[in-house]
C-alpha positions in Angstrom: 15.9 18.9 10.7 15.3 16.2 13.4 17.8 14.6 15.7 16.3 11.5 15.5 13.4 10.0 14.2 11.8 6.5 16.1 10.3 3.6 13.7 7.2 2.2 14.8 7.6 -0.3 12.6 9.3 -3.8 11.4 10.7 -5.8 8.4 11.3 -4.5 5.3 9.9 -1.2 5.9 11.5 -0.6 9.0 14.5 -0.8 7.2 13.6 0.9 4.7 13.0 4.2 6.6 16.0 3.8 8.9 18.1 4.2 5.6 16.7 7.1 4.3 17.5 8.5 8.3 20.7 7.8 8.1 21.7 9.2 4.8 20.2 12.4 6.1 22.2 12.4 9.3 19.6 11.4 11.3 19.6 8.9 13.9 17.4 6.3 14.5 15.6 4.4 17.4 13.9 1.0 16.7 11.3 -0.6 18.0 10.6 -4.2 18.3 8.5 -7.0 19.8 10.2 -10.0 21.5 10.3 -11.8 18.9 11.9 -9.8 16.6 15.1 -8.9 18.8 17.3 -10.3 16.0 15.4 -8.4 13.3 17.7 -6.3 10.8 16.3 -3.0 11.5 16.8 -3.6 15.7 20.5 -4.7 14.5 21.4 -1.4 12.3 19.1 1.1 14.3 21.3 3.7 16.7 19.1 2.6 19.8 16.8 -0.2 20.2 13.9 -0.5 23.1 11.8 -3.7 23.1 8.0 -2.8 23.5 6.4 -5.9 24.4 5.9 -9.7 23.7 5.2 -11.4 19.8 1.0 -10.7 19.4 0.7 -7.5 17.2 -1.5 -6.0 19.6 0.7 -6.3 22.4 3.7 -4.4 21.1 3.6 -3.2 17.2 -0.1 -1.9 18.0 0.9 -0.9 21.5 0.6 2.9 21.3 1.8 4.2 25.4 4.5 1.3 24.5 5.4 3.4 21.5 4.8 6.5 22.8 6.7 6.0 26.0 9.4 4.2 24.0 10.1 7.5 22.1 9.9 9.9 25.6 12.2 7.3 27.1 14.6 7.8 23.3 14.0 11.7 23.1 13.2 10.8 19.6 12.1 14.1 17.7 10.0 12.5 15.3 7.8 9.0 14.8 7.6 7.3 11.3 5.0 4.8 11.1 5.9 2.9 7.5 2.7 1.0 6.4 0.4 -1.2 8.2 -0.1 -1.3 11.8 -0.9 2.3 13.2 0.2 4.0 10.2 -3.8 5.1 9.1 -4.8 5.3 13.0 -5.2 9.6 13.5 -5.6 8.3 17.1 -2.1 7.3 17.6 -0.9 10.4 15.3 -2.9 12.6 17.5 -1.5 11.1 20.8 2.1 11.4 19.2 1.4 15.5 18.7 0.1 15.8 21.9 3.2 14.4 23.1 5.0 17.5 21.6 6.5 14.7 18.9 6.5 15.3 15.6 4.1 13.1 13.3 5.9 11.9 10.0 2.6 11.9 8.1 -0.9 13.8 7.2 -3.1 15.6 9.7 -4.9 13.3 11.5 -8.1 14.5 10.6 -7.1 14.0 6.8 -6.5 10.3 8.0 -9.6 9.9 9.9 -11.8 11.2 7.0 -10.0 9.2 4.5 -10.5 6.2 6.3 -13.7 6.0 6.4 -15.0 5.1 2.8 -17.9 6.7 2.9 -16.4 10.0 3.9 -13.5 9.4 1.4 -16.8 9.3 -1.2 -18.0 12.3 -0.5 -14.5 14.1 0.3 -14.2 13.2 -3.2 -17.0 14.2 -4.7 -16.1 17.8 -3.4 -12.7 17.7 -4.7 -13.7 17.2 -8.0 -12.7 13.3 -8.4 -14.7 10.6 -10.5 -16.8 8.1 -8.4 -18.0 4.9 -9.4 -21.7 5.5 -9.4 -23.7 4.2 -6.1 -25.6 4.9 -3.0 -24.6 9.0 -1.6 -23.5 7.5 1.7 -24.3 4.1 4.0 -27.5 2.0 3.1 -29.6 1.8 6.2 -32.1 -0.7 4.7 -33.0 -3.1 1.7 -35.4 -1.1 0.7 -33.0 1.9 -0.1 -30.5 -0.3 -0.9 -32.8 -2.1 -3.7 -33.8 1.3 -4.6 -30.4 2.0 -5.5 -29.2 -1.0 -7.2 -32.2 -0.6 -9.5 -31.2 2.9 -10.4 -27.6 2.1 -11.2 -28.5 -1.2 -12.8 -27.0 -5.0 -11.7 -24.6 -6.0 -10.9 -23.6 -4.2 -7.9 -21.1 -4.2 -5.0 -21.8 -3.9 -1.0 -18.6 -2.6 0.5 -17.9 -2.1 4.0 -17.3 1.4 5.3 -14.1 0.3 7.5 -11.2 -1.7 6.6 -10.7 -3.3 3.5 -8.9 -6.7 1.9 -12.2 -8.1 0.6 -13.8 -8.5 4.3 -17.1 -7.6 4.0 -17.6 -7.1 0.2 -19.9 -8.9 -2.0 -21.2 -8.9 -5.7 -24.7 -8.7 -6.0 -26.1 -10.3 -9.4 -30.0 -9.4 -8.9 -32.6 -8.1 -6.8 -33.2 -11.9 -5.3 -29.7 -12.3 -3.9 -29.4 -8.6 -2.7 -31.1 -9.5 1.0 -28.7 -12.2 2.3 -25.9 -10.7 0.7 -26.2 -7.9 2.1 -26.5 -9.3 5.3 -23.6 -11.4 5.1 -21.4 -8.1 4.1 -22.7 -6.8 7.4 -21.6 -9.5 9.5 -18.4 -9.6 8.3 -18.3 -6.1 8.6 -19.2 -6.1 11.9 -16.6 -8.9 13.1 -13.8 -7.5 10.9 -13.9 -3.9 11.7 -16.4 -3.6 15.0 -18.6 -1.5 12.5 -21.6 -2.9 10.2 -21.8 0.0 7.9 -22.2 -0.7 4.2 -22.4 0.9 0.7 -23.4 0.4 -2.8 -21.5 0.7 -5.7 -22.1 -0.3 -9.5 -19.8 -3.4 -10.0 -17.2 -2.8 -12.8 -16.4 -6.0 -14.8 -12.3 -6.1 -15.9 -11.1 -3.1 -14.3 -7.8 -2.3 -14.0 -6.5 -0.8 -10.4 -4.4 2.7 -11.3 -3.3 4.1 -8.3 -1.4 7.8 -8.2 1.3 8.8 -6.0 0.9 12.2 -4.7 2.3 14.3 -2.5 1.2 18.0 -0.6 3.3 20.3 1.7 0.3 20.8 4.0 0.1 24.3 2.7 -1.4 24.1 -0.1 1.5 23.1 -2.4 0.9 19.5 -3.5 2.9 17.1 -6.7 1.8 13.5 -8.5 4.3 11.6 -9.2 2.4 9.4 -11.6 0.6 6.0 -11.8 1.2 3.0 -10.8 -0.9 -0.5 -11.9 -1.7 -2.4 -9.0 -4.0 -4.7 -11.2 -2.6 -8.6 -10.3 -4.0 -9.0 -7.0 -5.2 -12.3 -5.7 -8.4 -12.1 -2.8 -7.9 -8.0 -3.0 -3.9 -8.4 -2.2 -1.3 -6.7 -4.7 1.4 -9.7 -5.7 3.1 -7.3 -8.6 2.9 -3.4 -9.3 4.4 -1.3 -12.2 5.2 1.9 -13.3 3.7 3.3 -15.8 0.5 1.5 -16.3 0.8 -0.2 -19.7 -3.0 1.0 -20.4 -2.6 4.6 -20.0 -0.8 7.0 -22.6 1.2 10.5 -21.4 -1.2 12.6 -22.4 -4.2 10.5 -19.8 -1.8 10.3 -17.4 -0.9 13.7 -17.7 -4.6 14.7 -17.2 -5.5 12.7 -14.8 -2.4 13.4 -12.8 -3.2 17.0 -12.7 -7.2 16.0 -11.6 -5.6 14.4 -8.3 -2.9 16.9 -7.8 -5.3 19.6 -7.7 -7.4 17.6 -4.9 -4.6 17.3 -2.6 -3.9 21.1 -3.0 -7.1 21.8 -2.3 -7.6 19.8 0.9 -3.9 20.5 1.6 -2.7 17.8 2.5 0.4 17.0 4.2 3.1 14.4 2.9 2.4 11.5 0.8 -0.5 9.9 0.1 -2.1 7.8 -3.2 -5.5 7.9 -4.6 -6.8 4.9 -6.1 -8.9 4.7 -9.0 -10.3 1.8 -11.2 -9.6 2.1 -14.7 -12.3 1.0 -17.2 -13.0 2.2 -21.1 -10.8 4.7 -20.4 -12.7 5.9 -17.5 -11.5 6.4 -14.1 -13.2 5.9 -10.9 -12.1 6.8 -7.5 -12.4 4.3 -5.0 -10.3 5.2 -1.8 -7.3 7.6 -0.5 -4.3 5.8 1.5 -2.9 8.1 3.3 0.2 6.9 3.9 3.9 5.2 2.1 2.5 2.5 0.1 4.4 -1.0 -0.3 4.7 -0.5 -3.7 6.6 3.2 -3.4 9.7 2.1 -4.9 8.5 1.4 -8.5 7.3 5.3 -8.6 11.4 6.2 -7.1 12.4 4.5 -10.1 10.2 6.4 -12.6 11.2 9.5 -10.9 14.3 9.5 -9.3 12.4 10.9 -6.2 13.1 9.4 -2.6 9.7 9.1 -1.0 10.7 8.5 2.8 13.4 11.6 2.2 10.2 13.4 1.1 8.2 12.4 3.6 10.3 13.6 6.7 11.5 16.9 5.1 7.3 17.6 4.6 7.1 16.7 8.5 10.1 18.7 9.6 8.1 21.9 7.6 10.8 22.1 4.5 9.1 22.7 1.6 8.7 20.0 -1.5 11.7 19.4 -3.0 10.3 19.7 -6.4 7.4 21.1 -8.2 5.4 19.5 -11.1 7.1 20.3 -14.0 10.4 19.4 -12.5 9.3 15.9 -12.2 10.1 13.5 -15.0 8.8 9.9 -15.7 11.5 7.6 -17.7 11.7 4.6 -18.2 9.8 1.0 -16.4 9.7 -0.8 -12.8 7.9 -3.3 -11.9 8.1 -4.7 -8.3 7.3 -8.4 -7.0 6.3 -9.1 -3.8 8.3 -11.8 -2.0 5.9 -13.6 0.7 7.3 -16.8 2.8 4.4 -18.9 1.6 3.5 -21.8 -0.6 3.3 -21.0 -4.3 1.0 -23.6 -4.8 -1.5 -22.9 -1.7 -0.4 -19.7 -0.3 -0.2 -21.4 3.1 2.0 -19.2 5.7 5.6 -20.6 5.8 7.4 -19.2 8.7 11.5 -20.6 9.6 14.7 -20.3 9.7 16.7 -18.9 6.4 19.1 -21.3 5.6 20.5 -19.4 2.3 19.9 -15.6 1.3 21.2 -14.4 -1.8 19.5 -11.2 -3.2 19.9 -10.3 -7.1 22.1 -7.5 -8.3 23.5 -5.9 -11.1 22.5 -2.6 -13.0 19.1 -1.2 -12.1 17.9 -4.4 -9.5 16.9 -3.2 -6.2 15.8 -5.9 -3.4 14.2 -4.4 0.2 14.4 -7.1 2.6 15.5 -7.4 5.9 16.2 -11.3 5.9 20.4 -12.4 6.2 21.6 -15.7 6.6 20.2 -17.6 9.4 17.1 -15.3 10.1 14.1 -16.8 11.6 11.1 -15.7 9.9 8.2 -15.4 12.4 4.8 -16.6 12.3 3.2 -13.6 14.0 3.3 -11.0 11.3 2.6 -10.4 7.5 4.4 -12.6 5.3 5.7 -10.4 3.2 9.9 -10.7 3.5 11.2 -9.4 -0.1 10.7 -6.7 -2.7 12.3 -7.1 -5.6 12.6 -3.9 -7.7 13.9 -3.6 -11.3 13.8 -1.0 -13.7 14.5 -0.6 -17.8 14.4 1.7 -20.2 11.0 0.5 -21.3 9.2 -2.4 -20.6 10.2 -5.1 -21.8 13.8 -3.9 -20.7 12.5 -4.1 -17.3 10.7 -7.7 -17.7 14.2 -9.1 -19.2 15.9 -7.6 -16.3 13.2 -9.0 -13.9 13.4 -12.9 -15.6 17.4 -12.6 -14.9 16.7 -11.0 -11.2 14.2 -13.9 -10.1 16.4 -16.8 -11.3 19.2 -15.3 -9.3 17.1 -14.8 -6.0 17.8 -17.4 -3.5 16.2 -17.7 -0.1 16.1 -21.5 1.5 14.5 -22.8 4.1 11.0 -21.5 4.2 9.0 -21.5 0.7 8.2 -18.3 -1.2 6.4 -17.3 -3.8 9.5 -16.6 -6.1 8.6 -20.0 -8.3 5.2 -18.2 -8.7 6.3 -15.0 -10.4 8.6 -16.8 -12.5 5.7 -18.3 -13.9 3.7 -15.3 -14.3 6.0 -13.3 -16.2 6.3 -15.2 -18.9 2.6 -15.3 -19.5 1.8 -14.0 -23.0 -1.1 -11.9 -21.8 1.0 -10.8 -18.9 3.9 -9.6 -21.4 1.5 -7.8 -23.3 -0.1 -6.0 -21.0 -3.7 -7.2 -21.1 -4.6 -7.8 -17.5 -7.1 -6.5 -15.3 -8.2 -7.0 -11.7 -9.5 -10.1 -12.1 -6.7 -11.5 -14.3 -4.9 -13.4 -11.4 -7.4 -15.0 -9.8 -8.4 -16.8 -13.3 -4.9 -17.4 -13.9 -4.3 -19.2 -10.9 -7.5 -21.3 -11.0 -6.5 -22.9 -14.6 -2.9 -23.4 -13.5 -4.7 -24.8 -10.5 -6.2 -27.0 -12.7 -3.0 -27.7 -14.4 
C-alpha cells in the first residue's frame, strides 16, 4: 500500500479523499493555489506545498507544478478527485512516467472515452445501446441532412469534446439544420479548441440513469447500481438518487450486468460510470466518465462500499474488494448539491462564512470543507456542500432530507439551500415523475411565480 498519496485537488473533494487516506494509514500531501491557503483540506493534510497563484490554469491545472510538487513530497501516488485534470490522460501519463502511481484508469481508457465520438463506437463494440445517429463526426450538411432524415426530426448536434451544453443544439427540421449546425461548431470550436460535431435522434423526457462501475484493470470489473441524475438545470446535476424511482430490480439487475460486462471486457481500471438516457424503458448510452463522480456518495449509501478506499486499493494492484453478488442495494439516498449562489438567479456568491452549521443525526452525511469564518473564493466552481441522506426507502429518505435542509445553516454568502427546500416538496418531485427536462420547466413557472 502507498506511503502517501498527493491530492491534486481542492474543496469538498479534496477532503474527501484525504479522509479515506487517512483511515487507511496513509498520509497525505495537499496542494493548493494562493488563494486557498486557508482551505480545509491544506489545514488537515500531513504536508502542504502551494503551486501557484488563484487562476485555475495557473496552479490547479498546472501539471510540472503538480508533478514537481509530488517529486519535491516523495508522494507514492496522485489522486485527482473530479474536475480539473482528473479526465486529462496527458497529465496521468506524465504522472507514470514520473515513476508515480496514477489513482485512476489507463490513460488511453481516458483518452478514448473522452472523446464522444470514440466513446460511440467504443460502445457499440462492447455491446452497449446507442441513441441512434450519425456512425462518427458529420463533415458536411449534406451528410448531416442525410442523417437526420434517416433517423427522423428532431435531432441533436453534439460536440465531440467537452460537454455542459456548449456546443449542443436541437434541431426541429431540415430548414433550421444549416445555422444550427454552424452555431454548435462555433461554440465548439471556442469551448474545446475542436469543431467536431455529431448527430443524434433527440429524446423528448428522458430520464438521465447513470451506473457506477468499477474494473481491476484485469479483467475483473463490479456495478454497483444506478443512480438518477435527471434534475439538472442547463445540463448541471442539482440532486441525484439512488435507486432510480423508474427502474425495478429485475431492469436494473439486467442492465447492470450489460455495463459490467463492458468494463470487463475493455478492462478497465478503477472506477468509472456509464451514462445512459432512460426512455420507454429503453436505455441509451451516451458517454463514459472515467473518473469519481460528485454524486459517489449516494451509491456508498446503497452499498455500504467506500468508493475512494476502492479506488486506491485498484491503483496500488489489490484486487476488488468484492465481487457481484456480494454487493447489496438497500435502502434510498438522495444527495443535494449545495452551491454559494442565488436561488433566485443562480448568480455566483463568493464571501466570507459568517455561520456553518451542518445537519446531523442518524443516516445524514454533509461533505464540505467550509468552517466558520471561511472565505469562499470567486475563482472556482461554486459548489461548497453535499448533503447526503439515506432511508429505508424513499420516502424515509425525503423526510429525513426535509428535517436535514431546515437544519443546514451557512450565512454570509447565498446558497441554494432555500431552493431544494422548495423542490422537495413538489408533488411530482415526491412521486417520482421527473425527467431531464423537469427542472428547467419547474424553475421557469416558479420564475413566473
Amino acid at each position: 500500500m502507498f506511503g502517501k498519496v498527493l491530492i491534486a485537488n481542492r474543496g469538498e473533494i479534496a477532503l474527501r479523499v484525504h479522509r479515506a487516506c487517512r483511515e487507511m494509514g496513509i498520509r497525505t500531501v495537499a496542494v493548493h493555489s494562493t488563494a486557498d491557503a486557508d482551505a480545509m483540506h491544506v489545514r488537515l493534510a500531513d504536508e502542504a506545498i502551494c503551486i501557484g497563484p488563484p487562476s485555475a490554469t495557473d496552479s490547479y491545472l498546472n501539471i510540472p507544478a503538480i508533478i514537481s510538487a509530488a517529486e519535491i513530497a516523495q508522494a507514492d501516488a496522485i489522486h485527482p478527485g473530479y474536475g480539473f485534470l482528473s479526465e486529462n490522460a496527458r497529465f496521468a501519463e506524465i504522472v507514470e512516467k514520473h515513476k508515480i502511481v496514477w489513482i485512476g484508469p489507463d490513460p488511453e481508457h481516458i483518452r478514448k472515452m473522452g472523446d464522444k465520438v470514440e466513446a460511440k463506437r467504443t460502445a457499440a463494440m462492447l455491446g452497449l445501446p446507442l441513441v441512434p445517429g450519425s456512425d462518427g463526426p458529420v463533415t458536411s450538411n449534406e451528410e448531416a441532412l442525410q442523417v437526420a432524415s434517416e433517423i427522423g426530426y428532431p435531432v441533436l448536434v453534439k460536440a465531440a469534446s467537452g460537454g455542459g451544453g456548449r456546443g449542443m443544439k436541437v434541431i426541429p427540421d431540415a430548414a433550421s439544420l444549416p445555422g444550427l449546425i454552424a452555431q454548435a461548431k462555433a461554440e465548439a470550436k471556442a469551448a474545446f479548441g475542436d469543431d467536431t460535431v455529431y448527430i443524434e435522434k433527440y429524446l423528448s423526457e428522458p430520464r438521465h440513469i447513470e451506473f457506477q462501475v468499477f474494473g481491476d484493470g484485469k479483467g475483473g470489473a463490479v456495478h454497483m447500481g444506478e443512480r438518477d441524475c435527471s434534475l439538472q438545470r442547463r445540463h448541471q446535476k442539482v440532486l441525484e438518487e439512488a435507486p432510480s424511482p423508474a427502474l425495478n430490480a429485475e431492469t436494473r439487475a439486467e442492465m447492470g450486468e450489460i455495463v459490467r460486462q463492458a468494463v470487463a471486457k475493455l478492462k478497465y481500471r478503477g472506477a468509472g460510470t456509464m451514462e445512459f438516457l432512460y426512455e420507454d424503458g429503453k436505455f441509451y448510452f451516451i458517454e463514459m466518465n472515467t473518473r469519481l463522480q460528485v454524486e459517489h456518495p449516494v451509491t456508498e449509501a446503497v452499498t455500504g462500499i467506500d468508493l475512494v478506499r476502492e479506488q486506491i486499493r485498484v491503483a496500488a494492484g489489490l484486487p476488488l474488494s468484492v465481487t457481484q453478488e456480494q454487493i447489496r442495494f438497500e435502502g434510498h439516498a438522495i444527495e443535494c448539491r449545495i452551491n454559494a449562489e442565488d436561488p433566485a438567479t443562480f448568480s455566483p456568491s463568493p464571501g466570507r462564512v459568517t455561520d456553518f452549521h451542518a445537519p446531523g443525526g442518524l443516516h445524514v452525511r454533509v461533505d464540505s470543507a467550509l468552517y466558520d469564518g471561511y472565505r469562499i473564493p470567486p475563482y472556482y466552481d461554486s459548489l461548497i456542500a453535499k448533503l447526503i441522506v439515506y432511508g429505508a426507502n424513499r420516502n424515509d429518505a425525503l423526510m429525513r432530507l426535509r428535517r436535514a435542509l431546515e437544519e443546514f445553516v451557512i450565512h454570509g454568502p447565498k446558497t441554494t439551500i432555500p431552493l431544494h427546500q422548495a423542490l422537495i416538496e413538489d408533488p411530482e418531485f415526491i412521486d417520482g415523475e421527473y425527467s431531464i427536462k423537469w427542472l428547467e420547466r419547474w424553475l421557469a413557472k416558479r420564475a413566473a411565480g
